[in-house]
C-alpha positions as CSV (number, residue, x, y, z in Angstrom):
1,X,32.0,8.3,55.4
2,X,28.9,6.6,54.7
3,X,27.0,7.5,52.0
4,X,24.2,7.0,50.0
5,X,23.4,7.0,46.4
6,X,19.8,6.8,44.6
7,X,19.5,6.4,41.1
8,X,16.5,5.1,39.5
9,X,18.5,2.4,37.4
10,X,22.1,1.0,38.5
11,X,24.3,-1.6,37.1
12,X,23.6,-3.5,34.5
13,X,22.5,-0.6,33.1
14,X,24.7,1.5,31.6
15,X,23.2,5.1,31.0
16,X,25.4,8.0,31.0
17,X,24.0,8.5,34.4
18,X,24.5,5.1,35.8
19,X,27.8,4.9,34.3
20,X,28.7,8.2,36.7
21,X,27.8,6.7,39.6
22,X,28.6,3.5,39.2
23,X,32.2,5.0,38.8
24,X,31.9,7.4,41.7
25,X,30.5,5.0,44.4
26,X,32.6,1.8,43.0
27,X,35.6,4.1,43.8
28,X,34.2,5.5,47.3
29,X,33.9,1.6,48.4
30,X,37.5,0.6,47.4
31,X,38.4,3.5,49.2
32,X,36.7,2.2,52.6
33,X,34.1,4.0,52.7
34,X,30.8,2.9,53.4
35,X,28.7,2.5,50.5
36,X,25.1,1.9,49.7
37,X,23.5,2.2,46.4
38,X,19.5,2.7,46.4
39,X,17.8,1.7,43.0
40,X,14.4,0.1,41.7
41,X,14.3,-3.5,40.7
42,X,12.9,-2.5,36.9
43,X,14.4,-5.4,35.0
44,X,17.4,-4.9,32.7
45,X,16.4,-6.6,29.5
46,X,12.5,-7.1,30.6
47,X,13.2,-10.7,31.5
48,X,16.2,-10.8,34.0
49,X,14.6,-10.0,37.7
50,X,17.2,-8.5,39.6
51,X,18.3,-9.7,43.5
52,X,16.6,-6.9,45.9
53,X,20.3,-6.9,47.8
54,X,23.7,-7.9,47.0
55,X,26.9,-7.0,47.5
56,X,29.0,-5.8,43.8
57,X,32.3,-4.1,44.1
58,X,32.3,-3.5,48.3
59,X,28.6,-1.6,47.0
60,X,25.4,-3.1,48.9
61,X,23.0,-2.7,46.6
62,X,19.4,-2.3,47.9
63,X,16.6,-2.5,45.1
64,X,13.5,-0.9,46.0
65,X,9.8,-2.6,44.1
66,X,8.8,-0.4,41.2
67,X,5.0,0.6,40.6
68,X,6.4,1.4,37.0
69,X,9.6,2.2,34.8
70,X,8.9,5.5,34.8
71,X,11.5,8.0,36.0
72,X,9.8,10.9,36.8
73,X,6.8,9.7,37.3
74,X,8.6,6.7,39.2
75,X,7.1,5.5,42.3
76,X,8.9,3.4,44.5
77,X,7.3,3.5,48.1
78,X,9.5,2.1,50.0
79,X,12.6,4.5,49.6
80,X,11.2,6.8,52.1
81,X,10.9,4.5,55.2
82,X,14.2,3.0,54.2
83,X,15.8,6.7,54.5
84,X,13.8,7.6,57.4
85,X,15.5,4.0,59.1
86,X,18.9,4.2,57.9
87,X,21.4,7.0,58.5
88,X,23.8,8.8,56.2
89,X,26.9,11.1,56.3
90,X,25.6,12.2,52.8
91,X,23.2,11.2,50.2
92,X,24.1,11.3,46.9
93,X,21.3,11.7,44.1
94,X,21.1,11.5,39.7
95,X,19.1,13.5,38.2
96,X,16.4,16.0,39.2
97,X,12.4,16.7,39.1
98,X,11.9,12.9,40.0
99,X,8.4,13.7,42.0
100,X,8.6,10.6,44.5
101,X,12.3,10.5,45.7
102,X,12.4,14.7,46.1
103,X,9.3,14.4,48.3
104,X,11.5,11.6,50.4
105,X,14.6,14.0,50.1
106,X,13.0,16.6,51.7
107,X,11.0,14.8,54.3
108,X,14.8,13.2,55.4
109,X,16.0,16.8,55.3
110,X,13.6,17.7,57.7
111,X,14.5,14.6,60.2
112,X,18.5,14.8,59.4
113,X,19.2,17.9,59.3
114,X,22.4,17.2,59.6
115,X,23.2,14.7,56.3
116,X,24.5,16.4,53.2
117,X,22.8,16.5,50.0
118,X,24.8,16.6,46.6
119,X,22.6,16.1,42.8
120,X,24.0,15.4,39.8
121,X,21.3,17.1,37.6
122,X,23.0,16.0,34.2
123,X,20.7,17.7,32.9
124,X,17.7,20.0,33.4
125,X,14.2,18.9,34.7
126,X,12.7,17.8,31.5
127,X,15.6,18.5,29.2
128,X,14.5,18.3,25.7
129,X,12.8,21.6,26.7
130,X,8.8,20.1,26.2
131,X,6.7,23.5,25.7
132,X,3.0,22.1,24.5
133,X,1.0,19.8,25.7
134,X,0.6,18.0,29.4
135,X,4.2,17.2,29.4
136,X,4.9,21.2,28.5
137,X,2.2,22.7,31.5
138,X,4.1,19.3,34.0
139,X,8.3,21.1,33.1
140,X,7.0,24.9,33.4
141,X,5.2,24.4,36.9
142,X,7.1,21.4,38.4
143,X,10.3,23.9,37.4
144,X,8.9,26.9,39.5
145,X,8.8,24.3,42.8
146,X,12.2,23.3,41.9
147,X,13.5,26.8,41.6
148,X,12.8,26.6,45.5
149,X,13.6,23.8,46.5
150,X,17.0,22.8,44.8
151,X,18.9,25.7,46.7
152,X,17.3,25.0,49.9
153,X,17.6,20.5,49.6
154,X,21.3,20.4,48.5
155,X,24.3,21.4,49.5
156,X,26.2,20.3,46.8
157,X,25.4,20.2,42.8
158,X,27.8,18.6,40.2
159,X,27.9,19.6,36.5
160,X,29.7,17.3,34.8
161,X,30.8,19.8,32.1
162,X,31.6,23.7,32.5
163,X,28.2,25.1,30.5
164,X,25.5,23.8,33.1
165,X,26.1,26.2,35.6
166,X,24.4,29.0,33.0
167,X,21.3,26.9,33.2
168,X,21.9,26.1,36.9
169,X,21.8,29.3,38.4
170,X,19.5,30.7,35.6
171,X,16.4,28.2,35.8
172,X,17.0,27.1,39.2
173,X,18.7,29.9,41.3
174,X,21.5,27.5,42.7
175,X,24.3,29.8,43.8
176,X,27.6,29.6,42.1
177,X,29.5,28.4,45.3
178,X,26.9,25.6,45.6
179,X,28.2,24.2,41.6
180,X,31.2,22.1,41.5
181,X,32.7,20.8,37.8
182,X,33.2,17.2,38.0
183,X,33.3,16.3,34.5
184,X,32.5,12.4,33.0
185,X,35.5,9.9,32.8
186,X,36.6,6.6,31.5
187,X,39.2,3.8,33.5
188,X,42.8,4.6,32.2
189,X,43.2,1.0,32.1
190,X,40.1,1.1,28.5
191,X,42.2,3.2,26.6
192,X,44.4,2.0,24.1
193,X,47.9,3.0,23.2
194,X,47.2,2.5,19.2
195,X,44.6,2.3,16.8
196,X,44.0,-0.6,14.5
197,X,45.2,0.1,11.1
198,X,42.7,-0.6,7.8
199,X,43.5,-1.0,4.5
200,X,42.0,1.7,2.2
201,X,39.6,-1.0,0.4
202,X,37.9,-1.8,3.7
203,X,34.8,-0.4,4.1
204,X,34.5,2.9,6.6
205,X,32.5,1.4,9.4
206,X,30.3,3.8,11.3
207,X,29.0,2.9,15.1
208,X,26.3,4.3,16.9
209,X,26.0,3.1,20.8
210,X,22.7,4.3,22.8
211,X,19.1,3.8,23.2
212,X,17.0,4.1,20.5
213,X,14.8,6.9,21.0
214,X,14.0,10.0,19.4
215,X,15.7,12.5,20.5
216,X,18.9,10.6,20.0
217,X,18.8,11.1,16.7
218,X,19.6,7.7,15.1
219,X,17.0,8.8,12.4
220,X,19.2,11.5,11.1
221,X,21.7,9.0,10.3
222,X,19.5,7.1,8.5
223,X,18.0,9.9,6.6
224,X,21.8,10.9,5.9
225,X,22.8,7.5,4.8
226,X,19.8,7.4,2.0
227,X,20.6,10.7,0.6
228,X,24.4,9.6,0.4
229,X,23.4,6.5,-1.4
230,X,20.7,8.2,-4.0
231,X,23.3,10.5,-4.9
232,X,25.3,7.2,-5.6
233,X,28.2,8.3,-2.7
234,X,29.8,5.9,-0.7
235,X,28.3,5.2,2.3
236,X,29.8,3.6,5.7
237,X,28.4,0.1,7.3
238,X,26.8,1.3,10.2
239,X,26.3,-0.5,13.7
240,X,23.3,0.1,15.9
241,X,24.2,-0.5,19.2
242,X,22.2,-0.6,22.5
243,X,18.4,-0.9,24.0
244,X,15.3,-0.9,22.1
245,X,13.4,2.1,23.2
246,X,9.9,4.0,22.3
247,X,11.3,4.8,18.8
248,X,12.8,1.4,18.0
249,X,9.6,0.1,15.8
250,X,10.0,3.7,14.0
251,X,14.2,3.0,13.4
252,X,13.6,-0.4,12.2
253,X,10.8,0.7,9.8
254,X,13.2,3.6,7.9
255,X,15.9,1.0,7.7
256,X,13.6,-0.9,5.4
257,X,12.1,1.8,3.5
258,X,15.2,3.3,3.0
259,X,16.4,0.4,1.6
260,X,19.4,0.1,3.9
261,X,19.3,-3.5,5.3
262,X,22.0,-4.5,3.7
263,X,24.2,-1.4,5.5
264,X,22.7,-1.7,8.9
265,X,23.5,-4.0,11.7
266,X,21.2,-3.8,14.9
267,X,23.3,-5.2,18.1
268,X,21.0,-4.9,21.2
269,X,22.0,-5.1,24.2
270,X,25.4,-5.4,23.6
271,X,27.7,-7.3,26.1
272,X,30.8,-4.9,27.4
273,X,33.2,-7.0,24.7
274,X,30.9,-7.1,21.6
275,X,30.9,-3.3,22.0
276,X,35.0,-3.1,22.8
277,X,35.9,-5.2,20.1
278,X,33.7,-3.3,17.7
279,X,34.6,0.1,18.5
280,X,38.0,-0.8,18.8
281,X,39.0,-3.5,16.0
282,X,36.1,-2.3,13.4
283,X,35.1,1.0,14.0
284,X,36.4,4.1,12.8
285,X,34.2,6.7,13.2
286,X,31.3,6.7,16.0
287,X,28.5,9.2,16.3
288,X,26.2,10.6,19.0
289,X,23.9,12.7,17.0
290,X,21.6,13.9,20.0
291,X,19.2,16.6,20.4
292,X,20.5,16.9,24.0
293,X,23.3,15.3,25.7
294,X,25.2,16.2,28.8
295,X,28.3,14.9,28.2
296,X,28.2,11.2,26.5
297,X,30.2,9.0,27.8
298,X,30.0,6.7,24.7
299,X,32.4,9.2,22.8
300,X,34.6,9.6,24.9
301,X,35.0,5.4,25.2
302,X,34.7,5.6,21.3
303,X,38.1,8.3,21.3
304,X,40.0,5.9,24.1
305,X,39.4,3.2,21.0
306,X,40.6,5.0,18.1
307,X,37.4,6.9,16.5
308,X,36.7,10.0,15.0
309,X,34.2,11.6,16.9
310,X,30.7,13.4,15.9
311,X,28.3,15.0,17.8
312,X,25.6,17.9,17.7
313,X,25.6,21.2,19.3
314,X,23.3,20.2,21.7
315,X,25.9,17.9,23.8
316,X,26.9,20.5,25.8
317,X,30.1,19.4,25.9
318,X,30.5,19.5,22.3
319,X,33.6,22.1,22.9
320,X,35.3,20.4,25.5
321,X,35.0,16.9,23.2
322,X,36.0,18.4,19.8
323,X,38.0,20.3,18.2
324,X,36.8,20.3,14.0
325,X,39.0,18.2,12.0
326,X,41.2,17.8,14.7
327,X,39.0,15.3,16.7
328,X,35.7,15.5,14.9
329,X,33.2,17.3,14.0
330,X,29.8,19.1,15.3
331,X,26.5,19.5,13.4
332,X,23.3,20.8,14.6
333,X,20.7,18.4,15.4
334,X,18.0,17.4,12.5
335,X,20.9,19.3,9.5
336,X,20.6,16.1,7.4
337,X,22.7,18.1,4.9
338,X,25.3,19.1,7.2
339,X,26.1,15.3,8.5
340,X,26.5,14.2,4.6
341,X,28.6,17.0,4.2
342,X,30.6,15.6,7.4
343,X,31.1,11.5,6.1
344,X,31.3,12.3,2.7
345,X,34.3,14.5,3.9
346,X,35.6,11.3,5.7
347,X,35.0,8.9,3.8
348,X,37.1,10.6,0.6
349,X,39.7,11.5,3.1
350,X,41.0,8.1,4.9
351,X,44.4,10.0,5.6
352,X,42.3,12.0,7.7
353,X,40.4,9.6,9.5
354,X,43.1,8.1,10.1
355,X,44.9,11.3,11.6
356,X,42.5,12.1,13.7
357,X,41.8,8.2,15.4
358,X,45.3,8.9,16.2
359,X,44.7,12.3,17.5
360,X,41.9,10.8,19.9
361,X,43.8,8.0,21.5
362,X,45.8,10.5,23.0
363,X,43.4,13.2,24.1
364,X,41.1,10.4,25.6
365,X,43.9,10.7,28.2
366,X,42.1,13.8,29.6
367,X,39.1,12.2,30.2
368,X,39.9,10.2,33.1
369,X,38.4,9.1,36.3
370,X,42.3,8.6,37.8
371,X,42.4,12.4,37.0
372,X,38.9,13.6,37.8
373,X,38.0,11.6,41.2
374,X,40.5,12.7,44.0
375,X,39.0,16.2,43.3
376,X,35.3,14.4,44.1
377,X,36.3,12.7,47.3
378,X,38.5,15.6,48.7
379,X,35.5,17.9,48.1
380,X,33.2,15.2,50.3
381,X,35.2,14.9,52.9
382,X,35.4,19.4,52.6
383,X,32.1,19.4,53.2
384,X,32.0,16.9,56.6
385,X,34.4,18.4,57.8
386,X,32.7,21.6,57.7
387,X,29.3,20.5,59.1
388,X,31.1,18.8,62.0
């Protein structure tokens, strides 16, 4: 087959989303087929200019110029006379309501009628559900036009966990048949077959690995952290780990009025090993404390490592991920109380901690993309074999 996948950012980033693909298409290439990965050539780090080709993994890897490093509101003009000049068996997209490339999707549609679409939404257009303001009047219309279009542009759309199909087929009438579950993964190969053992005077250490932006949710940490420590409670070292984002002047700023510089270490832009070697040989418990997350790959790499896992209620795959005090444990998003509640628990309870590290070595089994790709490929080549 040869197919196509555009994603606004690819490797090195390493999103949720681009992680997805990246695993996806690395594994359609070793498998012969004919890969191509369409991106934008935003800069990872702001100083490192990426090549506009190369070949990574049996991937080319075609890098579009950027107007900006917006996502929606991304503009890269020469996608559409690159689709319009290149044929595909199927085109592969991540994410949806990005203005630009759905205008190029559909406008290919209408010339090759005969390639197959597939989406991984991840989420929904505007997910943090934005209800005032421009950004509130841009999800409530732009979401009407994709109610439309979404059935009639794919063939094909992949929730990677078995709750998005509600919103699916509620906000965007895609019919069930059109929804495949193809869940996030890891390599079998990055979990580990122990956990490190701690002495009981170490101190718990706590990671956190994303972007640092609001609706993340580092701040609730922080805000949990400072009540812990007023109330004179003992409180875990905790690791920031990942990019600086819109809310990174913000994050610094409460570490400092909290008064918890000397429990905080920022790492950013982690290299693959600085974060291994700290989720695996110092952490013990890593969060994800998220308004909204579709998955996060980050705790399942944290379980393959040996952590105790939190998350909110809205990850939707919260259920799937934990089981309480088997696993980890789930809080709503902004409960400051509820999260103390959570590591005072675990950190007066290191038998349990330890338990439950143990527990998660083994259930990161389930989570793996030897397990959860056949069932993507097979359904591809369904679904040429049916249009031919």
């Amino acid at each position: 087959m040869k197919i196509a996948y555009i994603v606004p950012r690819f490797y090195p980033f390493k999103g949720g989303g681009e992680q997805n693909i990246f695993a996806l298409a690395s594994r359609m290439a070793s498998n012969g087929h004919d890969v191509t990965i369409i991106t934008t050539n935003i800069r990872f780090k702001k100083n490192e200019p990426l090549a506009s080709y190369e070949m990574y993994k049996g991937m080319k890897v075609i890098r579009h110029w950027a107007l900006d490093d917006q996502l929606y509101a991304g503009f890269y003009p020469s996608l559409l006379p690159y689709l319009l000049f290149n044929k595909f068996n199927i085109i592969h997209t991540s994410g949806i309501g990005f203005f630009w490339r759905e205008i190029c999707l559909i406008i290919k549609k209408i010339i090759s009628p005969h390639t197959i679409f597939i989406t991984t939404p991840h989420g929904p257009f505007m997910a943090l559900g934005d209800k005032s303001g421009i950004r509130g009047f841009i999800k409530k219309y732009y979401t009407l036009v994709l109610k439309r279009l979404l059935p009639w542009l794919y063939n094909l759309i992949i929730e990677v966990n078995s709750k998005q199909n509600i919103w699916m087929t509620k906000e965007y009438n895609i019919p069930k048949n059109k929804i495949l579950l193809i869940p996030n993964g890891i390599d079998k190969s990055y979990i580990e077959t122990s956990i490190v053992e701690h002495s009981i005077k170490e101190r718990i250490i706590l990671t956190y690995m994303n972007r640092l932006e609001y609706y993340k949710g580092v701040q609730d940490v922080l805000k949990a952290l400072f009540v812990m420590k007023s109330k004179r409670m003992e409180i875990p070292f905790f690791y920031i780990m990942g990019r600086p984002w819109g809310y990174s002047d913000t994050i610094y700023k409460m570490v400092s009025d909290l008064n918890l510089k000397d429990d905080i270490k920022f790492i950013l832009y982690p290299s693959d090993e600085e974060r291994d070697n700290i989720f695996y040989y110092k952490s013990q418990v890593n969060i994800l404390p998220s308004k909204w997350e579709g998955t996060g790959i980050t705790l399942i790499e944290a379980m393959a490592k040996g952590n105790v896992i939190i998350t909110t209620t809205g990850n939707e795959a919260s259920d799937i991920l934990i089981t309480e005090n088997v696993n980890g444990f789930v809080y709503n998003f902004e409960d400051v109380d509820a999260l103390v509640k959570i590591l005072h628990n675990l950190l007066t309870n290191q038998d349990l901690i330890k338990l439950i590290r143990k527990n998660n070595i083994k259930k990161a089994n389930k989570f793996t993309w030897e397990n959860i790709f056949p069932l993507y490929e097979k359904s591809l080549i369904k679904l040429i074999n049916n249009i031919i």
